[in-house]
PQR file of N, CA, C, O and H, with PARSE charges and radii, in Angstrom:
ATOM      1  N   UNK A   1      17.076  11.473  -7.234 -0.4000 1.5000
ATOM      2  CA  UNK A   1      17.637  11.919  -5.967 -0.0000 2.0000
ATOM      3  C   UNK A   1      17.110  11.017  -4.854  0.5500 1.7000
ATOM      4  O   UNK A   1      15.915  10.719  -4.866 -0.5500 1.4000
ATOM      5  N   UNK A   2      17.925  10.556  -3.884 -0.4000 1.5000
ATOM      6  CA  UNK A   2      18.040   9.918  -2.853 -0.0000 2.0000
ATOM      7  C   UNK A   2      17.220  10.597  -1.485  0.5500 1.7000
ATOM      8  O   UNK A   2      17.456  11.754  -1.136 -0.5500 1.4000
ATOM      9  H   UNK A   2      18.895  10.798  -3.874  0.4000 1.0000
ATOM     10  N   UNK A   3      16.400   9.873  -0.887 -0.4000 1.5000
ATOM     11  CA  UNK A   3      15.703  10.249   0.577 -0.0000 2.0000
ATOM     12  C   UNK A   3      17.296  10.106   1.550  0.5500 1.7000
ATOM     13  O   UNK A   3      18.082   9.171   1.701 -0.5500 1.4000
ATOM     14  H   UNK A   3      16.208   8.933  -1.170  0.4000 1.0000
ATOM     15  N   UNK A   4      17.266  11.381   2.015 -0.4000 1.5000
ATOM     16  CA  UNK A   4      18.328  10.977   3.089 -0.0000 2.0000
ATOM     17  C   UNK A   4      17.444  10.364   4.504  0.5500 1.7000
ATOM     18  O   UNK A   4      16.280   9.964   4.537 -0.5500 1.4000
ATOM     19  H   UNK A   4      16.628  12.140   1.892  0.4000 1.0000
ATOM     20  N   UNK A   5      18.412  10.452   5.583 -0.4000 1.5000
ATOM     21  CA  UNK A   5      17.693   9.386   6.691 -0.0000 2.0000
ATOM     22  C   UNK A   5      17.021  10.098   7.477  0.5500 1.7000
ATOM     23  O   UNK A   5      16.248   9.349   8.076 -0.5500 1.4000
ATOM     24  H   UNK A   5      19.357  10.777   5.557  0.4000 1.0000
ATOM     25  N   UNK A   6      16.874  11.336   7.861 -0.4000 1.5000
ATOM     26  CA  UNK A   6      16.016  11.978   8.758 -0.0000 2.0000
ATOM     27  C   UNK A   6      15.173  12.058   8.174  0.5500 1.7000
ATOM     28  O   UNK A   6      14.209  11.838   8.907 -0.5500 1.4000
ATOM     29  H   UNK A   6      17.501  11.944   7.375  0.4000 1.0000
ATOM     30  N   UNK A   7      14.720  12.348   6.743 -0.4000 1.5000
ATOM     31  CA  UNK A   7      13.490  12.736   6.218 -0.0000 2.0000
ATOM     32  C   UNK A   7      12.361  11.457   5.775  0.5500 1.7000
ATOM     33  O   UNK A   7      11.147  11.352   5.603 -0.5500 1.4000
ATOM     34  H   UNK A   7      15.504  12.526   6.148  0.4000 1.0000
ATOM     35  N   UNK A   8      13.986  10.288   5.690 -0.4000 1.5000
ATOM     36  CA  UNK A   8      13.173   9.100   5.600 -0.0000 2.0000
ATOM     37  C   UNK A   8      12.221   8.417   6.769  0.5500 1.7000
ATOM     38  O   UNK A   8      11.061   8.025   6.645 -0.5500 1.4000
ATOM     39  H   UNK A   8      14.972  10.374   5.830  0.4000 1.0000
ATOM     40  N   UNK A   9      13.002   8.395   7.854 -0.4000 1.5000
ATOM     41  CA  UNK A   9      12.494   8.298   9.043 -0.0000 2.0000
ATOM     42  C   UNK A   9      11.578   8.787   9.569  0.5500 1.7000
ATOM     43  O   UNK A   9      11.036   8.124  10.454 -0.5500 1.4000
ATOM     44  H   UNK A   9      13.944   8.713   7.955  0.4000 1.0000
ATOM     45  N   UNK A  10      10.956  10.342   9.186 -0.4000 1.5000
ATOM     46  CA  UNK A  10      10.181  11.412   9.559 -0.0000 2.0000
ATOM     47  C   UNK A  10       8.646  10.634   8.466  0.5500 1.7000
ATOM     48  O   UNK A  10       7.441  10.712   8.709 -0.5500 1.4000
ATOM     49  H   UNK A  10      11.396  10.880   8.468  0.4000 1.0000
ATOM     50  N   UNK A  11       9.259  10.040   7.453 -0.4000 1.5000
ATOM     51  CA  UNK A  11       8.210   9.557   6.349 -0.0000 2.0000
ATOM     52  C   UNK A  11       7.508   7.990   6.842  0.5500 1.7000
ATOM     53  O   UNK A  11       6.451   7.502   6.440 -0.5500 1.4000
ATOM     54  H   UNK A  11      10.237   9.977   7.255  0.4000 1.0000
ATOM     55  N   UNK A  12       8.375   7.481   7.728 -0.4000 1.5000
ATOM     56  CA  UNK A  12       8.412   6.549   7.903 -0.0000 2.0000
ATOM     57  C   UNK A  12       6.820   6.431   9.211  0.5500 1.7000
ATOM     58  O   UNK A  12       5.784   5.772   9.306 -0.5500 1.4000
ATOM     59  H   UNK A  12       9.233   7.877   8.054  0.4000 1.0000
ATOM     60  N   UNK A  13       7.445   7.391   9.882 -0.4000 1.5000
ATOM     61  CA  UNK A  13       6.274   8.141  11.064 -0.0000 2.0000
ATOM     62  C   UNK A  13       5.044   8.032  10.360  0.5500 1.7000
ATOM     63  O   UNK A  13       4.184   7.164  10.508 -0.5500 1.4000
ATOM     64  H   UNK A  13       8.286   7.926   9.804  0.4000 1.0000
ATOM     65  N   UNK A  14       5.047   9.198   9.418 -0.4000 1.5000
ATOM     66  CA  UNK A  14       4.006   9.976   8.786 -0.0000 2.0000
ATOM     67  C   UNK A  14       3.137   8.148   8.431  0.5500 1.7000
ATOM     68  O   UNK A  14       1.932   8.030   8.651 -0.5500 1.4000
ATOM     69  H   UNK A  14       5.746   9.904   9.298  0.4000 1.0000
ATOM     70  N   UNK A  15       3.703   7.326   8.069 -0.4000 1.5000
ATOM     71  CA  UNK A  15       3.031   5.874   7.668 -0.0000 2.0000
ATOM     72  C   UNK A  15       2.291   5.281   8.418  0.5500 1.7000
ATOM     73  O   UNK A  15       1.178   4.797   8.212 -0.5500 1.4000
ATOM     74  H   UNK A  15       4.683   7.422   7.890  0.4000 1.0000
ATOM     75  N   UNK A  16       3.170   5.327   9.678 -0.4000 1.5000
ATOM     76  CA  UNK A  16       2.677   4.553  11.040 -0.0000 2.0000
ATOM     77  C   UNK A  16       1.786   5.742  11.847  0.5500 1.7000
ATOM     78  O   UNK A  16       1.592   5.577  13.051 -0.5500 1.4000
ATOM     79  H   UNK A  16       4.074   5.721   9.845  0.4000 1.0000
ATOM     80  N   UNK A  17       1.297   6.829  11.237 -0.4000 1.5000
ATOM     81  CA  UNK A  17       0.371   7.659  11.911 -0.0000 2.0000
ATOM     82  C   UNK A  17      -0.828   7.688  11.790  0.5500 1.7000
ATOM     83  O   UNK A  17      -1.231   8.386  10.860 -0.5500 1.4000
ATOM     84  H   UNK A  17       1.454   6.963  10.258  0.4000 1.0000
ATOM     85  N   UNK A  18      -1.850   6.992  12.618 -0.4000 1.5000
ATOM     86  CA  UNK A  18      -3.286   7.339  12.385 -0.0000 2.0000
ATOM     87  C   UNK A  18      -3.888   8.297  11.738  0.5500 1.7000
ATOM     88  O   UNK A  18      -4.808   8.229  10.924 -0.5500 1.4000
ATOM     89  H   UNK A  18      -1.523   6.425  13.374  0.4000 1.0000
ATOM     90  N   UNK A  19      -3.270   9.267  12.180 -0.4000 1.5000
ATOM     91  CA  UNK A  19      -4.054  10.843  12.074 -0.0000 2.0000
ATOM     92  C   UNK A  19      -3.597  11.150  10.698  0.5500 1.7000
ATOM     93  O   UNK A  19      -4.091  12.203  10.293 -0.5500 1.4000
ATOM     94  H   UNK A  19      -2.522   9.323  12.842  0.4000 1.0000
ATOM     95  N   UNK A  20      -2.812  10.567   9.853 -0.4000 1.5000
ATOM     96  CA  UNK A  20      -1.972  10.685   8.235 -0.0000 2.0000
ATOM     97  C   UNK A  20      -3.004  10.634   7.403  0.5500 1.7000
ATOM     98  O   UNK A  20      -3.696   9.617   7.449 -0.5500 1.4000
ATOM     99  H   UNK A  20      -2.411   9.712  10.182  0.4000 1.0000
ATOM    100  N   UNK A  21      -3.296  11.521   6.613 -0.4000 1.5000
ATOM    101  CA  UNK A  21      -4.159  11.086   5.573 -0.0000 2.0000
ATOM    102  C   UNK A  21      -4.105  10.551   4.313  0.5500 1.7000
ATOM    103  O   UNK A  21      -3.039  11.113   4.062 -0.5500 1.4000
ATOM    104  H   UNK A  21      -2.734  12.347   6.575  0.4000 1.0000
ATOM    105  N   UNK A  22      -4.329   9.972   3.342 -0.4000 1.5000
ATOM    106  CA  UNK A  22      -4.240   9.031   2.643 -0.0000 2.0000
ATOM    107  C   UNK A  22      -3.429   9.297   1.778  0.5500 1.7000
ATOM    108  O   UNK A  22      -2.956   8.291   1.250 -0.5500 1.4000
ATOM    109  H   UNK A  22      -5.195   9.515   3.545  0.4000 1.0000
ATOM    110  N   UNK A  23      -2.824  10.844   1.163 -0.4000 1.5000
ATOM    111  CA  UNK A  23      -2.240  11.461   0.652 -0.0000 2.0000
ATOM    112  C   UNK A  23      -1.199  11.266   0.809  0.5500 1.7000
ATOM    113  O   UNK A  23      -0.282  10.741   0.177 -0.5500 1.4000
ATOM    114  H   UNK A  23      -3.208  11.662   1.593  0.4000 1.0000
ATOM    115  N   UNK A  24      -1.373  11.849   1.984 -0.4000 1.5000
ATOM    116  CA  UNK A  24       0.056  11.965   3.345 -0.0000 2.0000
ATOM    117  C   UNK A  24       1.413  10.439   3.392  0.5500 1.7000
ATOM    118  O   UNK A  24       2.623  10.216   3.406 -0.5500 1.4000
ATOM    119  H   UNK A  24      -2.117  12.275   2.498  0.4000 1.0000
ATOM    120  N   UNK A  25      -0.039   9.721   3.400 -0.4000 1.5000
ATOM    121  CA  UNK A  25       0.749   8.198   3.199 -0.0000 2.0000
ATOM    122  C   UNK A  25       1.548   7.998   1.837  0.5500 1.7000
ATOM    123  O   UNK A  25       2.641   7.432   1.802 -0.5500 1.4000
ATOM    124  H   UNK A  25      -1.022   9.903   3.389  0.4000 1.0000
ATOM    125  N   UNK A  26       0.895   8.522   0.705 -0.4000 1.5000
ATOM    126  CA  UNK A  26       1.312   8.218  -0.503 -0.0000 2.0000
ATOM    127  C   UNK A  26       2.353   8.658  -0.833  0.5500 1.7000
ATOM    128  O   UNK A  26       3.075   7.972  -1.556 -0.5500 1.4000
ATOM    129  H   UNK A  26       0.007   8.982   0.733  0.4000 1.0000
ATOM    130  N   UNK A  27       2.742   9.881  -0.429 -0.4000 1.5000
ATOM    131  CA  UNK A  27       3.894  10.835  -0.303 -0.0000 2.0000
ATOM    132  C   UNK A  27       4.754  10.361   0.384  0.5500 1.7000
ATOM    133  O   UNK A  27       5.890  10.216  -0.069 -0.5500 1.4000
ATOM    134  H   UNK A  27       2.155  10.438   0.159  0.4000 1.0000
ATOM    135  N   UNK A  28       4.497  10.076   1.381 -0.4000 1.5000
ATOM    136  CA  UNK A  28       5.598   9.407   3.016 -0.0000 2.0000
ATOM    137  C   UNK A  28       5.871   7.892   1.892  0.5500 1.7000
ATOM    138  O   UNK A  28       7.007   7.912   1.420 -0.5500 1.4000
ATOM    139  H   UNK A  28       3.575  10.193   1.748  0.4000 1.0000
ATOM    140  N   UNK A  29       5.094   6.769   1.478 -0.4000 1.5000
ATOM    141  CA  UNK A  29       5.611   5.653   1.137 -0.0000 2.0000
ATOM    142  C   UNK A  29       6.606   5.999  -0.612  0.5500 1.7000
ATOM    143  O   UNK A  29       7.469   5.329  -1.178 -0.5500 1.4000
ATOM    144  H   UNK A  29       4.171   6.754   1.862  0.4000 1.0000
ATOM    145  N   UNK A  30       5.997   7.223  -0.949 -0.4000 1.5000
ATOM    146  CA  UNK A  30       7.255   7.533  -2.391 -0.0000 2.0000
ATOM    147  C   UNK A  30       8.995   7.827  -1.835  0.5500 1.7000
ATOM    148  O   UNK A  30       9.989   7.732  -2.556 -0.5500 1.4000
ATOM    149  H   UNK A  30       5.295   7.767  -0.489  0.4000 1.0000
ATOM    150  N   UNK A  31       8.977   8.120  -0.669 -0.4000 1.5000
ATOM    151  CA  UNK A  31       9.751   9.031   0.496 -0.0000 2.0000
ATOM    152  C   UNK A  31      10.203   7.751   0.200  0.5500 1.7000
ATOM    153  O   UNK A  31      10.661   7.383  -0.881 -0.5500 1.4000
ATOM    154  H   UNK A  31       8.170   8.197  -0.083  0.4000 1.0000
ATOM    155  N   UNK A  32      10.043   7.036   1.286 -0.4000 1.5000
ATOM    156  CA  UNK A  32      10.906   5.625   1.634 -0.0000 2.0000
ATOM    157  C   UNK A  32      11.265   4.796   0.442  0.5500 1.7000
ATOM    158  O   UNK A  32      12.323   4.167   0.418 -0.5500 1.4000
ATOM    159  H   UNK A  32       9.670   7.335   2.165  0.4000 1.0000
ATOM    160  N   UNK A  33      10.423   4.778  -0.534 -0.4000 1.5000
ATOM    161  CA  UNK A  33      10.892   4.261  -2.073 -0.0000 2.0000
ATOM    162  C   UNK A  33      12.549   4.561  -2.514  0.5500 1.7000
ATOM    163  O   UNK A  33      13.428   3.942  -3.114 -0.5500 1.4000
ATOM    164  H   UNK A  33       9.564   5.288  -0.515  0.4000 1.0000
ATOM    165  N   UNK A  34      12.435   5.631  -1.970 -0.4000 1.5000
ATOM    166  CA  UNK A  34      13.721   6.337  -2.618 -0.0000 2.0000
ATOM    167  C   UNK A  34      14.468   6.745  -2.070  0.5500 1.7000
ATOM    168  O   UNK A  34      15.290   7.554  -2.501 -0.5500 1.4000
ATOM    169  H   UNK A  34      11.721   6.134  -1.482  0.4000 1.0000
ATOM    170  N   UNK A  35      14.398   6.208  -0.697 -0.4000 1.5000
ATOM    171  CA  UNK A  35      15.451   6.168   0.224 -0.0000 2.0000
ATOM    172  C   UNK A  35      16.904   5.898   0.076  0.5500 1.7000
ATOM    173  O   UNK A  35      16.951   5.616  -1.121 -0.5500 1.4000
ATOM    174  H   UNK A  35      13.730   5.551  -0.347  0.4000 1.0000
ATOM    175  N   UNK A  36      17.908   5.820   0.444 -0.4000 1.5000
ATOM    176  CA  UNK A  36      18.802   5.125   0.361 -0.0000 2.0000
ATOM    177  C   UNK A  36      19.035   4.182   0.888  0.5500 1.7000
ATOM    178  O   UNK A  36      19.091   4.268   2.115 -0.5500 1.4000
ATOM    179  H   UNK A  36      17.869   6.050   1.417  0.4000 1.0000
ATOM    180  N   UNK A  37      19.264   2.949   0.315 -0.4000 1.5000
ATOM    181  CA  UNK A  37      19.500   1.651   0.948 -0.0000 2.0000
ATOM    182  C   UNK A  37      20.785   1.061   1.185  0.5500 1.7000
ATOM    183  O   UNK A  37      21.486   0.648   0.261 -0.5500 1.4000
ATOM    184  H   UNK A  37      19.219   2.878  -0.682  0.4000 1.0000
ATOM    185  N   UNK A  38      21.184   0.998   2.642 -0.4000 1.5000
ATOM    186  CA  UNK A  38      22.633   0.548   3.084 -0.0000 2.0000
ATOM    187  C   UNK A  38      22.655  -0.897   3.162  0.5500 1.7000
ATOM    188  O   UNK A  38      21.978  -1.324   4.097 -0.5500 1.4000
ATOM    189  H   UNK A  38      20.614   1.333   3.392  0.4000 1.0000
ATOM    190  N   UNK A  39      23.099  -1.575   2.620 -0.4000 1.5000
ATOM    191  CA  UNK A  39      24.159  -2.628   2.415 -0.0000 2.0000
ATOM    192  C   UNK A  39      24.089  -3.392   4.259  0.5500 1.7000
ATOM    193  O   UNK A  39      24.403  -2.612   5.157 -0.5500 1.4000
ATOM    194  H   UNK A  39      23.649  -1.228   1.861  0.4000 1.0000
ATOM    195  N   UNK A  40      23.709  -4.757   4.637 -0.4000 1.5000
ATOM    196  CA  UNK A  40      23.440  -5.144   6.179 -0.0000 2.0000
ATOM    197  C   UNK A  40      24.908  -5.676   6.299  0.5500 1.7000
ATOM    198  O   UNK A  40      25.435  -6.339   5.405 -0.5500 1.4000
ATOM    199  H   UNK A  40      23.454  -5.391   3.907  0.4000 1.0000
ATOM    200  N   UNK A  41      25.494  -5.357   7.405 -0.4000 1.5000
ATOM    201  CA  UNK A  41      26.570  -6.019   7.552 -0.0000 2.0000
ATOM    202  C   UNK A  41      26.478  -7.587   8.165  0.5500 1.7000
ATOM    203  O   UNK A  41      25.949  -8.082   9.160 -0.5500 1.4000
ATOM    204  H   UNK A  41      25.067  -4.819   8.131  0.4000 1.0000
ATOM    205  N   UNK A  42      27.146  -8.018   7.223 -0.4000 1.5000
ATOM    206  CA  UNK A  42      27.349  -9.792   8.601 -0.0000 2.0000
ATOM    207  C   UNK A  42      28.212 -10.050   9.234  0.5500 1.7000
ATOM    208  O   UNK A  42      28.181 -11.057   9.941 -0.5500 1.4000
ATOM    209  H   UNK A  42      27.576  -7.616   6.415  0.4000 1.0000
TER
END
């Protein structure tokens, strides 16, 4: 199952948060692993 984008984004936070604990991170960076990845337009 696919990270949709609010929760990815919310995980994305949780990464870039000081106050995150190391856990927190591990969880938040499995999050974005499994994100869904859109295709860049040119």
């Amino acid at each position: 199952m696919t990270t949709g984008k609010k929760p990815a984004s919310k995980a994305s936070q949780e990464l870039s948060s000081k106050k995150s604990t190391p856990s927190e991170k591990t969880v938040a960076g499995s999050d974005l692993a499994q994100a869904k990845k859109t295709p860049k337009k040119k």
